[in-house]
C-alpha positions as CSV (number, residue, x, y, z in Angstrom):
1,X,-7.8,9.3,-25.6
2,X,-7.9,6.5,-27.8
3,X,-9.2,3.4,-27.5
4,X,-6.7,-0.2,-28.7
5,X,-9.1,-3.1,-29.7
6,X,-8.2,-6.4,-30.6
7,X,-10.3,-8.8,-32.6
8,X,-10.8,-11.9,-31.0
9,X,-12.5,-14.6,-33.4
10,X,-15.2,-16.3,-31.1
11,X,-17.7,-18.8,-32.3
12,X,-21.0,-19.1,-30.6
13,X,-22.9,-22.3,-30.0
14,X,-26.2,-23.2,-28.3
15,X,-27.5,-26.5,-26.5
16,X,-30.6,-27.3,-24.7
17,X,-31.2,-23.7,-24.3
18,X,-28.1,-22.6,-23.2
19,X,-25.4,-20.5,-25.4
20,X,-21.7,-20.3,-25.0
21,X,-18.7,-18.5,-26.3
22,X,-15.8,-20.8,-27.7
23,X,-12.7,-19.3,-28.0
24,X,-9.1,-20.4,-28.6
25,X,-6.9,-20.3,-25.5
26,X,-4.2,-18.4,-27.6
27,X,-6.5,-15.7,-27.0
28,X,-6.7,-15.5,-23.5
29,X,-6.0,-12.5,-21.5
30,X,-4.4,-12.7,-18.4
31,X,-7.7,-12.5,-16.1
32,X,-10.1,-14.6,-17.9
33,X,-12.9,-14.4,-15.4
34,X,-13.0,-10.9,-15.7
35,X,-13.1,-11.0,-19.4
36,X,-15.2,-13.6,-19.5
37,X,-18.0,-11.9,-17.5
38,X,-17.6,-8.3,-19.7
39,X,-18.1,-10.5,-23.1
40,X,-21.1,-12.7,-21.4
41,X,-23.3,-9.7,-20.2
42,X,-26.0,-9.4,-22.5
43,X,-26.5,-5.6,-22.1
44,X,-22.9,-4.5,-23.0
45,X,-20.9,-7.8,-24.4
46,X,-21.9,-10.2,-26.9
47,X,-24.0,-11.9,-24.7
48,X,-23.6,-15.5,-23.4
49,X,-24.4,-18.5,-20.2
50,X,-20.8,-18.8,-20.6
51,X,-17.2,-18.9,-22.1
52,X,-15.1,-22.3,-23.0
53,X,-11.5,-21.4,-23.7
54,X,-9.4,-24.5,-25.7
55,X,-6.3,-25.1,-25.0
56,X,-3.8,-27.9,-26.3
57,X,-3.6,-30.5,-24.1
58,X,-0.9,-33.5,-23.2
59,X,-3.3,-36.5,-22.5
60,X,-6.2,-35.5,-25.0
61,X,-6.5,-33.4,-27.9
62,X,-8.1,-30.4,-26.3
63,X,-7.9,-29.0,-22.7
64,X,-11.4,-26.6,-22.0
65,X,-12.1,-24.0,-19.4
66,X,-15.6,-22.8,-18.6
67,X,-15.9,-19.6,-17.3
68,X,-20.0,-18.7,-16.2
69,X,-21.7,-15.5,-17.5
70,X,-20.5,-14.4,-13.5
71,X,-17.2,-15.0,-13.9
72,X,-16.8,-17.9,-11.8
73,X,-14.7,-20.8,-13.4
74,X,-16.7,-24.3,-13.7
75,X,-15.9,-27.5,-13.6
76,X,-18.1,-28.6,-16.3
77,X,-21.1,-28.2,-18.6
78,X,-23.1,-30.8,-20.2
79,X,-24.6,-28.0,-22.7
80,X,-21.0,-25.9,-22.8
81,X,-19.0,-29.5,-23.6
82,X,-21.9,-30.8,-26.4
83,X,-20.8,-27.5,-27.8
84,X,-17.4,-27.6,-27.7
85,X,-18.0,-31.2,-29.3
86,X,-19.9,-29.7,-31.9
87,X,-17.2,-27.1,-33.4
88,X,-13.8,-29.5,-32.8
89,X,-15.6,-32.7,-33.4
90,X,-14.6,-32.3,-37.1
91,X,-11.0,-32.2,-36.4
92,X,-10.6,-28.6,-38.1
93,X,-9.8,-26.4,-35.2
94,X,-6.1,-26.9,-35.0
95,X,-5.7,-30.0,-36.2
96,X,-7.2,-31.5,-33.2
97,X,-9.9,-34.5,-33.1
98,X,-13.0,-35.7,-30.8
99,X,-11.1,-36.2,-27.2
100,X,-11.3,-34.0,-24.8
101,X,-11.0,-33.3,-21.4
102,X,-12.7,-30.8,-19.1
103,X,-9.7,-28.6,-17.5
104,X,-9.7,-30.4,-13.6
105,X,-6.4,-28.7,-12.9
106,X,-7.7,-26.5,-10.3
């Protein structure tokens, strides 16, 4: 049996003590949470607190979703968003610039 992969680019950011995974909502699978918590888990996955996903958004330039190390989707992070601020704030991830939003969409 063999085994598809697919790369994923990912970057990975720490704040405060706390790392996240930042990855580019064109890379989402269908059932993030469970994703999210195989790529957080520090014995088998990369290792991480938690996982933003960016997506394009209509009212800011951005549009994040945190999912925690567990799995469970968040409403926000201080640590996860200073982060996320860090690797867009230059305007070079898709053209975008320094807004953005937490996802509240749930």
């Amino acid at each position: 049996m063999t085994l598809a992969s697919t790369v994923i680019p990912f970057v990975k950011a720490s704040a405060c003590g706390n790392d996240f995974l930042i990855i580019d909502g064109m890379h989402a699978p269908a059932d993030m949470a469970s994703f999210s918590r195989r790529i957080c888990d520090r014995h088998t996955g990369v290792g991480a607190d938690g996982l933003e996903w960016l997506f394009p958004a209509q009212d800011a330039d951005i549009r994040a979703r945190l999912f925690n190390a567990d799995g469970s989707e968040a409403e926000i992070s201080g640590n996860g968003t200073r982060c996320v601020a860090q690797g867009t704030g230059d305007g070079s991830h898709r053209g975008w610039n320094k807004e953005m939003y937490p996802d509240q969409s749930q």
